[in-house]
C-alpha positions as CSV (number, residue, x, y, z in Angstrom):
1,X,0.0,0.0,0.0
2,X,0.9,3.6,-0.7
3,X,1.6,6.6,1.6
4,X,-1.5,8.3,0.4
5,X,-3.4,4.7,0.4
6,X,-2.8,4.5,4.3
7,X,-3.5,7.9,5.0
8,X,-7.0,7.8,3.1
9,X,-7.6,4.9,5.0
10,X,-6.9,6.3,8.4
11,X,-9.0,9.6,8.0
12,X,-12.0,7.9,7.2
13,X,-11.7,5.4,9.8
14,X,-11.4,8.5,12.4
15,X,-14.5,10.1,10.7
16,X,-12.8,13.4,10.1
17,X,-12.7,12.9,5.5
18,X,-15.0,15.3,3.9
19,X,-16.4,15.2,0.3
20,X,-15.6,18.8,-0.9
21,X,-19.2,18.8,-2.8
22,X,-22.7,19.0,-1.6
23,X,-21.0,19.5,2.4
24,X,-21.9,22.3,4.6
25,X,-19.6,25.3,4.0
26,X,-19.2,25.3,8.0
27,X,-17.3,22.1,7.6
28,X,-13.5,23.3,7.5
29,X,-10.8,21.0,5.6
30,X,-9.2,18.7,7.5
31,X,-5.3,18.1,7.9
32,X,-2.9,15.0,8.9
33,X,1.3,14.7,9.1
34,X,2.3,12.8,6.1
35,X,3.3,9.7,8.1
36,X,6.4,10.2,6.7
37,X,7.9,13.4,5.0
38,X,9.3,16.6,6.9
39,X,11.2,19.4,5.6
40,X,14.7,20.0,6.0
41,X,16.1,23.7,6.5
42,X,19.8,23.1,7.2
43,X,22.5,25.7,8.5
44,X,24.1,27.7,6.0
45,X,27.4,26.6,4.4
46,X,26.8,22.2,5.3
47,X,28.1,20.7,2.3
48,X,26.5,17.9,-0.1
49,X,28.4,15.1,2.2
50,X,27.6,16.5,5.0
51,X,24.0,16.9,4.0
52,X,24.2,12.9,2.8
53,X,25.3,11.9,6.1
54,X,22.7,13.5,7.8
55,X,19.9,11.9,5.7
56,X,22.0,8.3,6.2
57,X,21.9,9.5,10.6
58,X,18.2,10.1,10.3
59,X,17.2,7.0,8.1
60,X,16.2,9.4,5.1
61,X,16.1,10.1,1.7
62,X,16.2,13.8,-0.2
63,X,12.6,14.1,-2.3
64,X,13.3,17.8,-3.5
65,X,15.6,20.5,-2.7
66,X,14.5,24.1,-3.7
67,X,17.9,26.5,-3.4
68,X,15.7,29.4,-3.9
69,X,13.8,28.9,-0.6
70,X,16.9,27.1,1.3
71,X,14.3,24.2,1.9
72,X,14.5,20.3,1.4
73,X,12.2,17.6,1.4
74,X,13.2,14.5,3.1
75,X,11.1,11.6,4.0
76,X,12.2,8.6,6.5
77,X,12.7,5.4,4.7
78,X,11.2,3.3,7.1
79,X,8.9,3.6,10.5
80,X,9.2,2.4,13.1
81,X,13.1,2.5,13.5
82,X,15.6,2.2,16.1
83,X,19.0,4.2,16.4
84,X,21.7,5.9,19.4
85,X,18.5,7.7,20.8
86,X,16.7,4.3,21.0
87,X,13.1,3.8,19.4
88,X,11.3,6.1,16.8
89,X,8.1,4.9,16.5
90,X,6.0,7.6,14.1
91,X,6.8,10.3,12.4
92,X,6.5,13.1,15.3
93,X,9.2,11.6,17.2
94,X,11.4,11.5,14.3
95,X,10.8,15.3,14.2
96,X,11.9,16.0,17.5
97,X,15.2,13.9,16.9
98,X,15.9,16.1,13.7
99,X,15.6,19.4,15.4
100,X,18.2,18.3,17.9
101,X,21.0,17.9,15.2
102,X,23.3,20.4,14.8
103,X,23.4,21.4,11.5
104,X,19.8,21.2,11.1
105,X,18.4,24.8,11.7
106,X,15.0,23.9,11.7
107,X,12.7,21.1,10.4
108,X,8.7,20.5,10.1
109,X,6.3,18.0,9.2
110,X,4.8,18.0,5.9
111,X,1.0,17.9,6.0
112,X,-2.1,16.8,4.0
113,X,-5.5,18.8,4.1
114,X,-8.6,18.8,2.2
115,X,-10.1,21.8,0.5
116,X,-12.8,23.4,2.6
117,X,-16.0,22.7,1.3
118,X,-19.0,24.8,-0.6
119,X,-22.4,24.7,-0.9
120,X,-23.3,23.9,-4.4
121,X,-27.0,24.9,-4.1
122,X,-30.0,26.6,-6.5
123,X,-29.4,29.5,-9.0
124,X,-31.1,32.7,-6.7
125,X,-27.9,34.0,-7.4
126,X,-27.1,38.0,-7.2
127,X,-23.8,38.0,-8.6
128,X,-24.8,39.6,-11.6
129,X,-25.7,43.0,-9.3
130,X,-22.6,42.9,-8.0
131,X,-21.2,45.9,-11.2
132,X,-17.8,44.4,-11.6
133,X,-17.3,45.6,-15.0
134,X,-14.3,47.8,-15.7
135,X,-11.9,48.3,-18.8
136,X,-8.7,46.5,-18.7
137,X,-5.3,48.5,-19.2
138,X,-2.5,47.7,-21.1
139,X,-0.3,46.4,-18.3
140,X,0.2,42.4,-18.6
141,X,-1.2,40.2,-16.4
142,X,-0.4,36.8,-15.1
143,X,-2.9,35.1,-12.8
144,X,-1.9,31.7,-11.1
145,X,-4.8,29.3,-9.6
146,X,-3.2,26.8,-7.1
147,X,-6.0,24.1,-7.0
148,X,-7.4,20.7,-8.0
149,X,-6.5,21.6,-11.4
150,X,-9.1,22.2,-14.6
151,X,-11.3,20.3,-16.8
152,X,-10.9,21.3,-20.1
153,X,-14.0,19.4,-21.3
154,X,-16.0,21.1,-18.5
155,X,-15.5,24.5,-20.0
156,X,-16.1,23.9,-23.3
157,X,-19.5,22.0,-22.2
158,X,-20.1,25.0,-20.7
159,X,-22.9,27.5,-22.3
160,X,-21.5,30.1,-20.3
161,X,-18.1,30.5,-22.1
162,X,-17.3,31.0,-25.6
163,X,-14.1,29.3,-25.5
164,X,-11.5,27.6,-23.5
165,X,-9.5,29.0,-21.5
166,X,-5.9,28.9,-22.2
167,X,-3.2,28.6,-19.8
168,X,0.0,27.1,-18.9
169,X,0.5,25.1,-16.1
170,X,1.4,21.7,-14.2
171,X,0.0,18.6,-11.9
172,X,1.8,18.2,-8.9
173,X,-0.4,15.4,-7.7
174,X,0.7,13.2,-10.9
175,X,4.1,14.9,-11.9
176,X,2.8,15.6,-15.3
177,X,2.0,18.8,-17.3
178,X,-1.6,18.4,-17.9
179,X,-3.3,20.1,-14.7
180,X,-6.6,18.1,-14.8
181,X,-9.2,18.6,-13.0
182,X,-11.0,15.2,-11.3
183,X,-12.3,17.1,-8.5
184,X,-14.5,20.5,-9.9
185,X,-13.2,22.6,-7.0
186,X,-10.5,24.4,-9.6
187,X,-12.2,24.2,-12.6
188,X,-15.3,26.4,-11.0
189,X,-12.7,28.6,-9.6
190,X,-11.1,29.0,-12.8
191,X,-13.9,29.7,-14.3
192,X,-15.2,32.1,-12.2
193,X,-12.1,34.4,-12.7
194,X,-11.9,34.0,-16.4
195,X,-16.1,34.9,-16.5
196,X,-14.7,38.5,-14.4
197,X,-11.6,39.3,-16.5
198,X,-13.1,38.3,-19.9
199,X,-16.4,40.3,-19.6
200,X,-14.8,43.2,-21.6
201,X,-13.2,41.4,-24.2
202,X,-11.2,38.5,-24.8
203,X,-8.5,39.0,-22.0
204,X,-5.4,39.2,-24.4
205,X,-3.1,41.0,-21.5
206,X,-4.4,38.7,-18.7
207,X,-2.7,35.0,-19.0
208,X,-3.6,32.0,-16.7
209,X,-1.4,29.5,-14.9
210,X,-2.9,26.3,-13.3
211,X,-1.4,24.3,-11.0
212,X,-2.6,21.3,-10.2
213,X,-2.1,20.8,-5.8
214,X,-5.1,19.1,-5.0
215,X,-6.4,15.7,-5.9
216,X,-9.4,14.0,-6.9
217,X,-10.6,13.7,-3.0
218,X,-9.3,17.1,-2.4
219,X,-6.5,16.1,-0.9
220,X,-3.0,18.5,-1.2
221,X,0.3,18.5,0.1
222,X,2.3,21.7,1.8
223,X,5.2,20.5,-0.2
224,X,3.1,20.4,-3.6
225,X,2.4,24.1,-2.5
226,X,5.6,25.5,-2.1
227,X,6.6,24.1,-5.1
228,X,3.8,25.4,-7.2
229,X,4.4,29.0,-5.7
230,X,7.8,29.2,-6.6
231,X,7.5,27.5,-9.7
232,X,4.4,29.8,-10.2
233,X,6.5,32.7,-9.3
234,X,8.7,31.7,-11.6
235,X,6.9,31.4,-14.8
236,X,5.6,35.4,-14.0
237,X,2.5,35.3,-12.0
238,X,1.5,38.7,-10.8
239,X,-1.4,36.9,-8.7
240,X,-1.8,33.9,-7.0
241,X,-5.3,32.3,-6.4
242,X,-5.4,30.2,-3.4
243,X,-8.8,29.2,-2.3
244,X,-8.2,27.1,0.4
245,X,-6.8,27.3,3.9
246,X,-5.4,24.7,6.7
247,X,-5.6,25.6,10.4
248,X,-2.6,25.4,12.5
249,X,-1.2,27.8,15.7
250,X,1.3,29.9,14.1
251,X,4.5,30.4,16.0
252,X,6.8,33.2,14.4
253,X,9.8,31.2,16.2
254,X,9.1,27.9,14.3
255,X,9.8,27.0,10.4
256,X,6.8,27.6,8.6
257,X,7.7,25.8,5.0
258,X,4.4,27.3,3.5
259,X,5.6,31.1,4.6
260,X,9.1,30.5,3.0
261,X,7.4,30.0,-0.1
262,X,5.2,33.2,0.2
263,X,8.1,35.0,1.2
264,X,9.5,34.6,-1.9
265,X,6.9,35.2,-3.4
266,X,6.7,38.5,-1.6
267,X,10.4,39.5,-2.5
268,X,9.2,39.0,-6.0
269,X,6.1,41.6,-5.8
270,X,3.8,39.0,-6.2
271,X,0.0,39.1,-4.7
272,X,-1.3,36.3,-3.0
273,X,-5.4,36.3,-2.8
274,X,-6.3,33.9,0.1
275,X,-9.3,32.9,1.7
276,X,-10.4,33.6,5.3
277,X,-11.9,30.3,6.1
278,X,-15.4,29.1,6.4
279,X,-15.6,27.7,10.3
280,X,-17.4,31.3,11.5
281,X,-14.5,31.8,13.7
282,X,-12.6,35.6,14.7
283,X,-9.3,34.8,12.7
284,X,-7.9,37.6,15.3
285,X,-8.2,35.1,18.4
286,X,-5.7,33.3,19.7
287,X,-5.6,29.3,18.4
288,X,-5.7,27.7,15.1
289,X,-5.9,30.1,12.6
290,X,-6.4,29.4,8.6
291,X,-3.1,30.1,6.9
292,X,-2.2,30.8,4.2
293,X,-4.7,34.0,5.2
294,X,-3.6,34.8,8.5
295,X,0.0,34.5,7.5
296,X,1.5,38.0,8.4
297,X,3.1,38.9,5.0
298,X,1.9,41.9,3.6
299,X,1.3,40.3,0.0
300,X,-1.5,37.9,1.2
301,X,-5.1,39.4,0.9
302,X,-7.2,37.9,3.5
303,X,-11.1,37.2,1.7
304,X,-13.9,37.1,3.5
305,X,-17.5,36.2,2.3
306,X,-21.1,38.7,2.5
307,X,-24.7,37.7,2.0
308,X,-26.5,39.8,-0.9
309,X,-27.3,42.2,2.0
310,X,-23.6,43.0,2.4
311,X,-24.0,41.5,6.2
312,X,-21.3,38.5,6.8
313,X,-22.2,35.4,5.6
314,X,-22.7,32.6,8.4
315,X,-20.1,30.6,7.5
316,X,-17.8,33.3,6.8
317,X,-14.5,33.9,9.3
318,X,-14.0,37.1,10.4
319,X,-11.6,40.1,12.4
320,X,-10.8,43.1,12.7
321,X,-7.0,42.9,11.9
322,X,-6.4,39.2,10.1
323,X,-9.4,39.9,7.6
324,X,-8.7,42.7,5.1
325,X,-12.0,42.9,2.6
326,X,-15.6,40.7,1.6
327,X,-17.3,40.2,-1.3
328,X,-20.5,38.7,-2.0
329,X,-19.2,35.0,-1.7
330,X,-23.0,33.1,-2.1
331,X,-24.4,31.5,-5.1
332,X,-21.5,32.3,-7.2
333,X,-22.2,30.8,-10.8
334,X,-19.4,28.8,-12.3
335,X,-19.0,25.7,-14.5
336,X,-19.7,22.5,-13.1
337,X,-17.4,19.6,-13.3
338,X,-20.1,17.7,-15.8
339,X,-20.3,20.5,-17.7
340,X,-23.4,22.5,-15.9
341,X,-23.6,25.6,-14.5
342,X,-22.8,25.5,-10.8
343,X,-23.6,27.9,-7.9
344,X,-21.0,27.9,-5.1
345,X,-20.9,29.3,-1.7
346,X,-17.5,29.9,0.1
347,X,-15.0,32.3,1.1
348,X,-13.0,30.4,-1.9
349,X,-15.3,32.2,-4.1
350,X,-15.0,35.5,-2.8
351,X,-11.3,35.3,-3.0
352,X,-12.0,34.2,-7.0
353,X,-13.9,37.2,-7.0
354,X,-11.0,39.4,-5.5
355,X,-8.3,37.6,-7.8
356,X,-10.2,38.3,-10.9
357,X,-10.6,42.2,-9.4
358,X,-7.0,42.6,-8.7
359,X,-5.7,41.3,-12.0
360,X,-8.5,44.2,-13.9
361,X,-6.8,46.8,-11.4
362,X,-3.4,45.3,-12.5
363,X,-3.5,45.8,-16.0
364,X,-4.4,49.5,-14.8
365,X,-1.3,49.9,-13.3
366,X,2.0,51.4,-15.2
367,X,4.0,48.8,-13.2
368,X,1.8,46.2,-11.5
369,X,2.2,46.5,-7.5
370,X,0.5,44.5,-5.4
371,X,0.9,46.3,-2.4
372,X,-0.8,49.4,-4.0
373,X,-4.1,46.7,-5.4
374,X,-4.6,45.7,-1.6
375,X,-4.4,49.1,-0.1
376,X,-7.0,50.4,-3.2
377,X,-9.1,47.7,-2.4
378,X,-9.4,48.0,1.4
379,X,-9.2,51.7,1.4
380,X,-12.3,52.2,-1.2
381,X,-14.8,49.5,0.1
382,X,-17.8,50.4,1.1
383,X,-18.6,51.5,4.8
384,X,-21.1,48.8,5.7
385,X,-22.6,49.2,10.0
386,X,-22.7,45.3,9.6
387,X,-19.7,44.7,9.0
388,X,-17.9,47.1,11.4
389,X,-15.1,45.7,13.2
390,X,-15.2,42.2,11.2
391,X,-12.3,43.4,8.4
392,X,-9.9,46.1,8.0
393,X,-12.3,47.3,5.6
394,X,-14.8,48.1,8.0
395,X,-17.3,46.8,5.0
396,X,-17.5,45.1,1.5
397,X,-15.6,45.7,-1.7
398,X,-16.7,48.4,-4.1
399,X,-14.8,47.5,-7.4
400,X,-16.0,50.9,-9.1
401,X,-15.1,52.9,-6.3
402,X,-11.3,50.8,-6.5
403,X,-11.3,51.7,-10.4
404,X,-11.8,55.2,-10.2
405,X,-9.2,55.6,-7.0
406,X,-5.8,57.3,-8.3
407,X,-2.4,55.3,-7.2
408,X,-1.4,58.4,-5.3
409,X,-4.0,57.7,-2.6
410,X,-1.9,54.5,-2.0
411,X,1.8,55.1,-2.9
412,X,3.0,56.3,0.5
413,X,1.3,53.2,2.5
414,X,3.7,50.6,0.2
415,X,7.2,49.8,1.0
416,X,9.8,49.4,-1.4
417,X,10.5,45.8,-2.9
418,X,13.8,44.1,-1.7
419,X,14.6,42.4,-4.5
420,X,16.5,39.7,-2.0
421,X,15.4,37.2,-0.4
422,X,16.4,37.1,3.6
423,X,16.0,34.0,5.5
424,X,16.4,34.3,9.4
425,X,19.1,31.9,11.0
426,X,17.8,30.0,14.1
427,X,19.3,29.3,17.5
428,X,19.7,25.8,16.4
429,X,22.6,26.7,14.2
430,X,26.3,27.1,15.1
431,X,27.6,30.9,16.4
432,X,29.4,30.8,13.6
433,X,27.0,30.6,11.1
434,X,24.4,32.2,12.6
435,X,24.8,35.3,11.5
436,X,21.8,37.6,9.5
437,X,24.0,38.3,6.8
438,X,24.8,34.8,5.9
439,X,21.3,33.4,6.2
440,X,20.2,33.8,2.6
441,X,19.4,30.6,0.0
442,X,23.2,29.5,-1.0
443,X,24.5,27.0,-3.4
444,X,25.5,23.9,-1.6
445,X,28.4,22.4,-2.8
């Protein structure tokens, strides 16, 4: 049996595997360790051997190594095992016995979690009030959806597009270049964003990227994510969609693999449209919180989801300082995996919505910044008593307002780009090596 085999297995038999369709949108995704992959941050300047013998100490092999990043991949040939430090029996304990090595700077489990869920329900839709209409500039484009991929056959089915959509892309989950889509969670996300940006006229400045991270059960893997931001980054995406979120208690002191990625993604000016989560929780208290929304980086757009009357939607998570806009994120229309049209509910398609908005402010743009879309877009909503105190907004987006805003009234609030990527050394390292200015990605030779 397979990794992914056993780990199927064991989430239905502890009754926590959710279908992504026809489930309440209240029903957040759930997450597992791999049982038996962790990344690998090492200390700066540990050679190739020295690298080898620490895979050989810790009874592991080398999956991926991303330079850019200054992450690895590793994953424990066999469990349980026993060594000096006597018996590892799972995966955790292996964790702790890898942090305790010297050249090891940091290291973290790799984990598997499902795509929230959305309620596919009847057309009484009022997406079509929403006035999202706006003429596209000049200024190219490139939007990346990080998803369960897109059916191709699903969007030509469609009545509701004239043609397919064209993109580049890849599929993580089966290491080949055709993104498809077995699940319907991407390909109605995809389509909702092409429906926005294509409303004009055929989007010639806006160009899609699809990354396949999520399976056919909606499964994905943190490591399939970092490699499809950076790869994504990469290839010149100006946006990143990514509908989805995972809960975990973020420690600033700890590796967070997922933030490494969106760092660099960060460095590289590059916005990352993310949604708030759909477990009606206050993203601003202390616990599990959704990430990659709650991540503190000042690329990441928080998204969360309002009824037709602007009020929050009851699934929606919220706060004051971890939530930055809303948009109508009920009965979105979209295509269906079967070729039908589809109506979704979810903070994922809000943050569609906001993707599709940002890449139409974008092209607008003499330079695209993403710093100055996020500031337009909070700064501009619309001043909704309901919503006071439940995003930084203070109410819901108001895309016309946002397209008739001048740069100026954002300019001062964005910080310049450093074009270089800084990685922070931990404690873990030696003194001699742990040193601010020699904790950036290096070649290892």
């Amino acid at each position: 049996m397979n990794n992914r085999f056993l780990l199927l297995l064991a989430l239905s038999f502890m009754h926590i595997y959710s279908d992504l369709w026809g489930q309440n949108p209240n029903a957040p995704g759930t997450q597992e360790p791999h049982p038996n992959q962790y990344f690998v941050k090492l200390c700066h300047g540990v050679s190739n051997k020295e690298a080898n013998a620490l895979m050989s100490e810790l009874n592991s092999v080398q999956l991926w190594e991303n330079k850019k990043i200054g992450l690895r991949l590793w994953a424990v040939k066999q469990l349980p095992y026993s060594c000096s430090d006597g018996d590892i029996t799972d995966i955790n304990e292996h964790l702790v016995r890898s942090k305790r090595k010297t050249n090891i700077d940091d290291a973290m489990l790799n984990m598997v979690f499902t795509l929230e869920g959305n309620d596919f329900g009847n057309g009484n839709s009022n997406f079509d009030n929403l006035n999202l209409n706006g003429a596209l500039g000049s200024t190219p484009v490139r939007i990346a959806i990080l998803d369960s991929g897109i059916s191709d056959a699903a969007i030509a089915a469609s009545a509701d597009y004239s043609g397919p959509v064209v993109y580049t892309g890849y599929d993580y989950v089966d290491d080949d270049p055709v993104p498809d889509d077995q699940n319907g969670h991407g390909t109605h996300i995809a389509g909702v964003i092409y429906d926005i940006v294509s409303r004009i006229s055929t989007p010639s400045n806006i160009t899609f990227d699809i990354r396949k991270t999520h399976d056919e059960d909606g499964f994905g893997d943190i490591s399939n994510l970092i490699s499809a931001i950076v790869d994504a980054v990469d290839a010149g995406a100006n946006v990143i969609n990514m509908s989805f979120s995972y809960y975990e208690i973020f420690d600033s002191e700890e590796l967070n693999p997922l933030q490494v990625a969106i760092e660099y993604a960060e460095q590289k000016g590059v916005l990352v449209v993310a949604s708030a989560g759909n477990k009606y929780q206050n993203n601003d208290a202390p616990g599990a919180v959704p990430v990659p929304a709650n991540l503190p980086n000042e690329n990441i757009i928080s998204v969360a989801s309002n009824r037709s009357d602007e009020s929050l939607s009851s699934f929606s998570n919220y706060g004051s300082n971890s939530v930055d806009v809303s948009i109508l994120g009920e009965s979105i229309p979209g295509p269906g995996l079967n070729g039908n049209r589809a109506y979704g509910s979810g903070t994922s398609l809000s943050t569609a919505i906001v993707t599709a908005l940002s890449a139409i402010l974008g092209t607008r743009q003499d330079q695209f910044n993403s710093c100055e879309i996020k500031c337009t877009l909070i700064n501009t909503s619309k001043n909704v008593p309901a919503m006071q105190g439940l995003n930084q907004a203070n109410g819901v987006i108001n895309f016309q307002n946002a397209l008739q805003s001048t740069p100026s009234q954002c300019q001062q609030a964005c910080p310049d780009i450093d074009p270089t990527v800084v990685m922070s050394c931990g404690a873990n390292c030696p003194p001699e090596t742990n040193d601010m200015n020699l904790c950036v990605p290096a070649e290892v030779t």
